[in-house]
Jmol script that loads the backbone (N, CA, C; Angstrom):
load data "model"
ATOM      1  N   UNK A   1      66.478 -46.943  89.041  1.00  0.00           N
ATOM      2  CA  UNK A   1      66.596 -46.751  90.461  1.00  0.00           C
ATOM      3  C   UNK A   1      65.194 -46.643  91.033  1.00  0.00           C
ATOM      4  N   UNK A   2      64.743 -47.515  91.877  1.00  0.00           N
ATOM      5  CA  UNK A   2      63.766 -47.380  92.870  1.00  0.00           C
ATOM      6  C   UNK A   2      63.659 -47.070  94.378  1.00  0.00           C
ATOM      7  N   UNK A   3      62.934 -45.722  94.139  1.00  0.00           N
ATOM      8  CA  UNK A   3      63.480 -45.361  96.081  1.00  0.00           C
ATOM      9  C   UNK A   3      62.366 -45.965  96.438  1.00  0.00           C
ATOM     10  N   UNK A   4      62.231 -45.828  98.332  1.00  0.00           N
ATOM     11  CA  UNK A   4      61.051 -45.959  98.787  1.00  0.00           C
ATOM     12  C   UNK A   4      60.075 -45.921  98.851  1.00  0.00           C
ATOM     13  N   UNK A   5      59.562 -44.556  98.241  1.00  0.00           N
ATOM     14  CA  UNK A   5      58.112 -44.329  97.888  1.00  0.00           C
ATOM     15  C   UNK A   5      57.719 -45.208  96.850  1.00  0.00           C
ATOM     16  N   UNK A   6      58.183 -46.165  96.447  1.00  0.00           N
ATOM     17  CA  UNK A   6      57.698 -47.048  95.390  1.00  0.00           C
ATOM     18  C   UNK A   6      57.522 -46.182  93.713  1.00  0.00           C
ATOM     19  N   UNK A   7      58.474 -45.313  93.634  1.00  0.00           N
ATOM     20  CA  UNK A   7      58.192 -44.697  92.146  1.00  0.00           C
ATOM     21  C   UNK A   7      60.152 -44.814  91.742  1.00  0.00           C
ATOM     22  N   UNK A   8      60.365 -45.315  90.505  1.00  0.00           N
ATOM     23  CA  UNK A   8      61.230 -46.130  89.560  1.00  0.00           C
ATOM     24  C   UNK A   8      61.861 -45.178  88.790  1.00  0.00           C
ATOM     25  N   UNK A   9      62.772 -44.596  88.541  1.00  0.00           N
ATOM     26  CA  UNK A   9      63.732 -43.484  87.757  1.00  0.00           C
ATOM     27  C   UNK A   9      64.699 -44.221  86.452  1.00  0.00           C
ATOM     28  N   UNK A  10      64.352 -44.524  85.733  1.00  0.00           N
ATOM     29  CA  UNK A  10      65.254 -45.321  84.230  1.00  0.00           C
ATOM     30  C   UNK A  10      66.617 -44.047  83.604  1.00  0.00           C
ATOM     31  N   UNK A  11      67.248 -44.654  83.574  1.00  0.00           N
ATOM     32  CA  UNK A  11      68.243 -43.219  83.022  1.00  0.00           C
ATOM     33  C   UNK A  11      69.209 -44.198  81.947  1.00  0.00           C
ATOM     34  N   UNK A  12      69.483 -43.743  80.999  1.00  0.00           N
ATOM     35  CA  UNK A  12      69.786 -44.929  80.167  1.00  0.00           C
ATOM     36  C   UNK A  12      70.574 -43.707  78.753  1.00  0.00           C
ATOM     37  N   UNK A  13      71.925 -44.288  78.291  1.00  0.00           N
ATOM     38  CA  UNK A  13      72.559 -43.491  77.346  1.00  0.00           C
ATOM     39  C   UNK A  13      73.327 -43.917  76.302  1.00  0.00           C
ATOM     40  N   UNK A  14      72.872 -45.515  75.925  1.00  0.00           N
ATOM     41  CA  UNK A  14      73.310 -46.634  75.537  1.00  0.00           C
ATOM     42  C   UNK A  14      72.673 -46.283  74.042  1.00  0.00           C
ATOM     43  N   UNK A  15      73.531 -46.957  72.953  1.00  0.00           N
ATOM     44  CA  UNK A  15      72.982 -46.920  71.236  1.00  0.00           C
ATOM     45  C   UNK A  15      71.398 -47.312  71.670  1.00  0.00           C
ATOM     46  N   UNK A  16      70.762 -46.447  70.799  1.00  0.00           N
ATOM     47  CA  UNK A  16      69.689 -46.365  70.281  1.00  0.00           C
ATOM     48  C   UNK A  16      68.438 -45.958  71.135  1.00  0.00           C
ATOM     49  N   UNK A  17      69.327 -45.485  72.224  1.00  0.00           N
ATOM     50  CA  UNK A  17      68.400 -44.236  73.124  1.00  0.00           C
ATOM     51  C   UNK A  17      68.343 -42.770  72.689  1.00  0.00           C
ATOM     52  N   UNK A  18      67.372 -42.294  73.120  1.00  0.00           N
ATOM     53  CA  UNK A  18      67.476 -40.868  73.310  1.00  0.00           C
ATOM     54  C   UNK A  18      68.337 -40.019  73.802  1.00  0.00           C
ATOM     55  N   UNK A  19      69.904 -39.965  72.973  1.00  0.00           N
ATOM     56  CA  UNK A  19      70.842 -39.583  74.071  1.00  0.00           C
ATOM     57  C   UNK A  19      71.939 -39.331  72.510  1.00  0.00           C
ATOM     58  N   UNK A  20      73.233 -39.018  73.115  1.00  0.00           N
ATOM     59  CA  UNK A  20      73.895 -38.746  72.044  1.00  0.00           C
ATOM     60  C   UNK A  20      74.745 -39.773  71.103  1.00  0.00           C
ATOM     61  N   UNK A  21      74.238 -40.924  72.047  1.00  0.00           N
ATOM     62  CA  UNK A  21      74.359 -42.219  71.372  1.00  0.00           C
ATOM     63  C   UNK A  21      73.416 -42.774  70.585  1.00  0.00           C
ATOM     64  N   UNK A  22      72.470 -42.487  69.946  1.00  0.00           N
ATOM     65  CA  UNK A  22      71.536 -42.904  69.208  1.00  0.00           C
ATOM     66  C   UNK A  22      71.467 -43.193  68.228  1.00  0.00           C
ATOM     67  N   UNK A  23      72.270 -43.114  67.638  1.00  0.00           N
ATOM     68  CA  UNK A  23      72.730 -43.918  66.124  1.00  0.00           C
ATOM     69  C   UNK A  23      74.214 -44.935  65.830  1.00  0.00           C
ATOM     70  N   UNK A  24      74.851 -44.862  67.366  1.00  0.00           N
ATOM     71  CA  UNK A  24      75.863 -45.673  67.214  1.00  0.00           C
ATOM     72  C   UNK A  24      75.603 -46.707  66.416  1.00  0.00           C
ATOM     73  N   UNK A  25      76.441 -47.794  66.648  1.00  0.00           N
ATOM     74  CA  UNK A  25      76.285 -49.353  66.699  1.00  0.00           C
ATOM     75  C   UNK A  25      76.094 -49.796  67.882  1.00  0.00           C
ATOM     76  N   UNK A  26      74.904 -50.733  67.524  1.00  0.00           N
ATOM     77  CA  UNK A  26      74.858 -51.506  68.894  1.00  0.00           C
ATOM     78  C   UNK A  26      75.777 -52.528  69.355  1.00  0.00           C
ATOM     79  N   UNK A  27      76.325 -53.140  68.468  1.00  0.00           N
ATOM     80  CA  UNK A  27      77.501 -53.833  69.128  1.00  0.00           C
ATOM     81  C   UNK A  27      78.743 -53.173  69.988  1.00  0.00           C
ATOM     82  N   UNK A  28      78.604 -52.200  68.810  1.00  0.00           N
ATOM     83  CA  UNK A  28      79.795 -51.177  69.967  1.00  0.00           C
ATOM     84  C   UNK A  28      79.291 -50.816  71.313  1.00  0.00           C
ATOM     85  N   UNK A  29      78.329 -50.441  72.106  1.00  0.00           N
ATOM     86  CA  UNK A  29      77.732 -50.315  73.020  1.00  0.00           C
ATOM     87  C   UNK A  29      77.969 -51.581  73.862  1.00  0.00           C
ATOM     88  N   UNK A  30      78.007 -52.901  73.457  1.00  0.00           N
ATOM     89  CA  UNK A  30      78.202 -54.087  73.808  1.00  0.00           C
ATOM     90  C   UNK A  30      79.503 -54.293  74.191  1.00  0.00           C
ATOM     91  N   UNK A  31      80.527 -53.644  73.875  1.00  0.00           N
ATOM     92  CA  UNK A  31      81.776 -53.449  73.894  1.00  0.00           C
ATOM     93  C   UNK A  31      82.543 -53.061  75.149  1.00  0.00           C
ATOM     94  N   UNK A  32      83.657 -53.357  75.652  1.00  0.00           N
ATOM     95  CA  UNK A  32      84.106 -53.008  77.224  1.00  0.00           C
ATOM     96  C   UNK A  32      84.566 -51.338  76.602  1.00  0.00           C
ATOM     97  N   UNK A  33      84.574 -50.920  75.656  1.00  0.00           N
ATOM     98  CA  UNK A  33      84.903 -49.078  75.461  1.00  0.00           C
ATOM     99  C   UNK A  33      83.461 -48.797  75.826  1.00  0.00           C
ATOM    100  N   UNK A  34      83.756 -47.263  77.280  1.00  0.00           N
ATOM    101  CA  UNK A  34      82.524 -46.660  77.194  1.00  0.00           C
ATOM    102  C   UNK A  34      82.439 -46.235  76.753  1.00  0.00           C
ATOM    103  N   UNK A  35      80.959 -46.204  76.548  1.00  0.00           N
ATOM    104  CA  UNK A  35      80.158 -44.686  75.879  1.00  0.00           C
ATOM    105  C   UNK A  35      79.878 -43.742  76.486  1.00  0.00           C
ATOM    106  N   UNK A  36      80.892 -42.969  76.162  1.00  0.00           N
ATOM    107  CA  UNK A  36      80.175 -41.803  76.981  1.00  0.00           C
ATOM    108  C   UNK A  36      78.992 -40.830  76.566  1.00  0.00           C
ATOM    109  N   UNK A  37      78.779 -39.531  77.374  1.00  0.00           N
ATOM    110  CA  UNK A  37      77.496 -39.457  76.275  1.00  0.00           C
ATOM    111  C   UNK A  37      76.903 -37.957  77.380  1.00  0.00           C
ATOM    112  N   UNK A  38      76.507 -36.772  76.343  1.00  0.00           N
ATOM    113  CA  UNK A  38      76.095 -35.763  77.879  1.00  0.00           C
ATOM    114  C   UNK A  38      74.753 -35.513  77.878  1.00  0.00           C
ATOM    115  N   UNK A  39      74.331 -36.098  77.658  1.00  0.00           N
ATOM    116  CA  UNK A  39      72.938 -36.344  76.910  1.00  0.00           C
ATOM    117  C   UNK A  39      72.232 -37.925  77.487  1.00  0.00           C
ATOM    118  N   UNK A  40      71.546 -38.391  78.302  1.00  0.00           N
ATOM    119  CA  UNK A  40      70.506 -39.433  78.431  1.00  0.00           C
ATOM    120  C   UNK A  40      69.218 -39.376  78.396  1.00  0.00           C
ATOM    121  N   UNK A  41      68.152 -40.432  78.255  1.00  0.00           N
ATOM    122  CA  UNK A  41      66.767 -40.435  78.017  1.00  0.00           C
ATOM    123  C   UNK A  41      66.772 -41.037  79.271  1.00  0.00           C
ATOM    124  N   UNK A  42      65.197 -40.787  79.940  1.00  0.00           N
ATOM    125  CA  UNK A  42      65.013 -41.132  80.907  1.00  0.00           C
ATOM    126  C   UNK A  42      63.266 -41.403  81.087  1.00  0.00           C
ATOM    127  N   UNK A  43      62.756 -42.640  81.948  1.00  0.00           N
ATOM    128  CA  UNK A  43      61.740 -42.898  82.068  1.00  0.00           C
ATOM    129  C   UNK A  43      61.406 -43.569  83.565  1.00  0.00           C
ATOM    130  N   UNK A  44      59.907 -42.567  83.841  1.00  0.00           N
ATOM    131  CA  UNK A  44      59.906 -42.560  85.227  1.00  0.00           C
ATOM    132  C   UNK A  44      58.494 -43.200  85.622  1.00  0.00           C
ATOM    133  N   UNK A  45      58.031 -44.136  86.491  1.00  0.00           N
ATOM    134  CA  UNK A  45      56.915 -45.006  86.822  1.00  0.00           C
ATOM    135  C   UNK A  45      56.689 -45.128  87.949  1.00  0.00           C
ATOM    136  N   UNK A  46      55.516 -45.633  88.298  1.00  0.00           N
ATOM    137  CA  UNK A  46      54.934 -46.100  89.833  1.00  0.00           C
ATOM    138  C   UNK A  46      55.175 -47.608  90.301  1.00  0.00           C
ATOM    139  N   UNK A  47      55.683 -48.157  90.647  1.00  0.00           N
ATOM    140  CA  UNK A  47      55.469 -49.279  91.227  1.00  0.00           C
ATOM    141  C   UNK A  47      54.556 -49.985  91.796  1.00  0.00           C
ATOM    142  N   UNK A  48      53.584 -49.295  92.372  1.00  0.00           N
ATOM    143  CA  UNK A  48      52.545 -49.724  92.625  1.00  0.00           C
ATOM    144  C   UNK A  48      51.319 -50.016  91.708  1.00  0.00           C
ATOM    145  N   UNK A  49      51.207 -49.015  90.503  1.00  0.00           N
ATOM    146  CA  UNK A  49      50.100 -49.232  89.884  1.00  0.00           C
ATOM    147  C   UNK A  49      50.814 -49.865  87.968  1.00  0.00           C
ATOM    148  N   UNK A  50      52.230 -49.307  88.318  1.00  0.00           N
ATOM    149  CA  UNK A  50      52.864 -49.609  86.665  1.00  0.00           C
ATOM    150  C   UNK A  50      52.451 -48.424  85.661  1.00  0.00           C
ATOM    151  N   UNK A  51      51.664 -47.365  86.147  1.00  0.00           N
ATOM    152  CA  UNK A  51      51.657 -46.073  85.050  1.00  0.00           C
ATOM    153  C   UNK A  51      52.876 -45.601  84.955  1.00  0.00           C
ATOM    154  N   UNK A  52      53.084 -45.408  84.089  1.00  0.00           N
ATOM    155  CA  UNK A  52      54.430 -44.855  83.243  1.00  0.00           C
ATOM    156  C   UNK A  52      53.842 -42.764  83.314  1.00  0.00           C
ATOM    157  N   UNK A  53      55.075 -42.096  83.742  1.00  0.00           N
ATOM    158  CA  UNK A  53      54.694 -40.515  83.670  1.00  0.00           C
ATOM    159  C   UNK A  53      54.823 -40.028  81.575  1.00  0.00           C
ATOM    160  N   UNK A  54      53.991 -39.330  81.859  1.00  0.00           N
ATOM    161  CA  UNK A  54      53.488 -38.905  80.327  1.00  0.00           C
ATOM    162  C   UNK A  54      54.074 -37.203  80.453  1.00  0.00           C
ATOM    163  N   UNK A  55      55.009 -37.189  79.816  1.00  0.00           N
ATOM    164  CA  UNK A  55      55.798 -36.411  79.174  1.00  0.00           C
ATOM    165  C   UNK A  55      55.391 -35.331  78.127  1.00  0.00           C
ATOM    166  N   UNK A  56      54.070 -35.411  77.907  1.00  0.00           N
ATOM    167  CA  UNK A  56      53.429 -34.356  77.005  1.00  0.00           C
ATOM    168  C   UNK A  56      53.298 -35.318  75.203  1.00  0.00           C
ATOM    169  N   UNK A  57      54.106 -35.952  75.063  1.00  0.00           N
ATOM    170  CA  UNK A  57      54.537 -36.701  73.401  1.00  0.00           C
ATOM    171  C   UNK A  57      54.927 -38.252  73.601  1.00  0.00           C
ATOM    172  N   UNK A  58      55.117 -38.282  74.996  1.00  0.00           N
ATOM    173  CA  UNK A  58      55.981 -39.812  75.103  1.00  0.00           C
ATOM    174  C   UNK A  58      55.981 -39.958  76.657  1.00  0.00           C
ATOM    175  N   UNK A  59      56.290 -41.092  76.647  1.00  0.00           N
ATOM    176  CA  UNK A  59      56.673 -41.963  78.401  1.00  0.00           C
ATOM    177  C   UNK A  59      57.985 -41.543  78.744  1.00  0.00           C
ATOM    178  N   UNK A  60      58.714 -41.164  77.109  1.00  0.00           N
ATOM    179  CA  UNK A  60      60.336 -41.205  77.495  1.00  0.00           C
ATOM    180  C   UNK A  60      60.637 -39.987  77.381  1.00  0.00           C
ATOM    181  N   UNK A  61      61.371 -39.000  78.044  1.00  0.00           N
ATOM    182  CA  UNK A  61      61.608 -38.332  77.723  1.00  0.00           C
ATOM    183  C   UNK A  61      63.465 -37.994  77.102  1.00  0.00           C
ATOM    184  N   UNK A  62      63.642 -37.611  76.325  1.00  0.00           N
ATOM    185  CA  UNK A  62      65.143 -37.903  75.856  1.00  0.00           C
ATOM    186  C   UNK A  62      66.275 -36.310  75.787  1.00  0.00           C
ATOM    187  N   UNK A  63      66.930 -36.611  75.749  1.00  0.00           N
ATOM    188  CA  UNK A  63      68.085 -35.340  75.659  1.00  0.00           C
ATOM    189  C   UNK A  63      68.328 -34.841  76.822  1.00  0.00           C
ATOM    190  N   UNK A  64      68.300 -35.773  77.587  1.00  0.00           N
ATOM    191  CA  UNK A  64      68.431 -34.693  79.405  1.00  0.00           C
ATOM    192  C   UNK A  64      70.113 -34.308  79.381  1.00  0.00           C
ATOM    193  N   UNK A  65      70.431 -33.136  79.282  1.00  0.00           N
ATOM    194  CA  UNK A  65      72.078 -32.992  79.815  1.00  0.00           C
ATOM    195  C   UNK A  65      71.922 -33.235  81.730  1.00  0.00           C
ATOM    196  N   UNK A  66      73.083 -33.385  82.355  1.00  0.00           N
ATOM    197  CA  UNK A  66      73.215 -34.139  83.391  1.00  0.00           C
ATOM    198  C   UNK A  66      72.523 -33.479  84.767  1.00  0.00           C
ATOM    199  N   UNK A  67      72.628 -32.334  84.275  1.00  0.00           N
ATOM    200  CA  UNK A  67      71.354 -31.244  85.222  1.00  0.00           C
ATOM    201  C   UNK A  67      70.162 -31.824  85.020  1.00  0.00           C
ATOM    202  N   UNK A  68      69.569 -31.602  84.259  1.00  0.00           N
ATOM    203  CA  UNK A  68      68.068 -32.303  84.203  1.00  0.00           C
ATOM    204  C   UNK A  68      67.858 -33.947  84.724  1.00  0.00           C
ATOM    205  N   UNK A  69      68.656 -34.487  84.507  1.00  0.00           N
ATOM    206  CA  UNK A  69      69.230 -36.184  84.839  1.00  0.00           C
ATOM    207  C   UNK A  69      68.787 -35.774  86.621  1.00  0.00           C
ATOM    208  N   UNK A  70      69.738 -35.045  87.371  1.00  0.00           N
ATOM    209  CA  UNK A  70      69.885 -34.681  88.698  1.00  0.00           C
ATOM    210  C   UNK A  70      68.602 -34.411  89.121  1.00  0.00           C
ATOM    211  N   UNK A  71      68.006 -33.321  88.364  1.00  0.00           N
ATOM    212  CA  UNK A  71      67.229 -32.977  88.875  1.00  0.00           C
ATOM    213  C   UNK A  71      65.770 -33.844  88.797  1.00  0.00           C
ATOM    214  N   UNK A  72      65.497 -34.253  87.798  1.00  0.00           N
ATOM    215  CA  UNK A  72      64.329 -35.773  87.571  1.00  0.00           C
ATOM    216  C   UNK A  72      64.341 -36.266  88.799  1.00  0.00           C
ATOM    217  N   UNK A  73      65.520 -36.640  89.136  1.00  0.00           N
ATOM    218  CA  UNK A  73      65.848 -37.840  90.266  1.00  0.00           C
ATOM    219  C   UNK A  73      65.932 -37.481  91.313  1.00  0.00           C
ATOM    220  N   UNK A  74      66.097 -36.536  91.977  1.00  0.00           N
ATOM    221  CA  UNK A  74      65.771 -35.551  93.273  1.00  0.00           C
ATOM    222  C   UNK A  74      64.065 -35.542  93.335  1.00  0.00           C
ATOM    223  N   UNK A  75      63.100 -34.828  92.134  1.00  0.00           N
ATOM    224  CA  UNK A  75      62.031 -34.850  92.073  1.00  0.00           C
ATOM    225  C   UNK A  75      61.439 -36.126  92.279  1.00  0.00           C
ATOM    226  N   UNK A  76      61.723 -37.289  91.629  1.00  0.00           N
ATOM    227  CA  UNK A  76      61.278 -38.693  92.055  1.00  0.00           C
ATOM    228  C   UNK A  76      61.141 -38.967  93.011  1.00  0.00           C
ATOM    229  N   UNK A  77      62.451 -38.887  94.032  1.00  0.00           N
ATOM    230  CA  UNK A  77      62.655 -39.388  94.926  1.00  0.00           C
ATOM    231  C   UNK A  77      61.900 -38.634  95.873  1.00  0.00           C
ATOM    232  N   UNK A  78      61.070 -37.299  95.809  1.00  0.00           N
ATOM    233  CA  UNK A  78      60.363 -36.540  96.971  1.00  0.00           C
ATOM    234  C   UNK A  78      58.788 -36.922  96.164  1.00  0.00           C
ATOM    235  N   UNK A  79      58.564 -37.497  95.422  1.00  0.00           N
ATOM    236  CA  UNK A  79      57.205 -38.086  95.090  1.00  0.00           C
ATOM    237  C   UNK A  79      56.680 -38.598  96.111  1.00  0.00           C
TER     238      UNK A  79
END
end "model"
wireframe off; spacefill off
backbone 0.3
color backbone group
């Protein structure tokens, strides 16, 4: 998701993310059964310059339960 201010929110909970899907199969993910999942990784950037936010260990940060998800994306969006 990209708001206005030109900064990019990734939220992603698909096999072989940072999430509680991470060891599925990837075909199964490919599959019309969702995945559900309470747990996503998420990665957040500028549009303007393409720096990726640094997380302390990584670009990505992973295990967000759906509070933290909310709240990332509220914070983005007032960047």
């Amino acid at each position: 998701m990209t708001f206005a201010n030109g900064w990019t929110i990734s939220v992603q909970w698909c096999a072989n993310t940072y999430s509680d899907n991470r060891n599925k199969d990837p075909f199964t993910a490919l599959s019309p059964i969702p995945m559900d999942s309470t747990t996503a990784e998420i990665a957040i950037w500028n549009d303007v310059d393409h720096e990726m936010m640094d997380f302390g260990d990584d670009n990505v940060k992973g295990y967000c339960d759906a509070n933290e998800v909310a709240s990332w994306i509220e914070r983005v969006s007032k960047f």
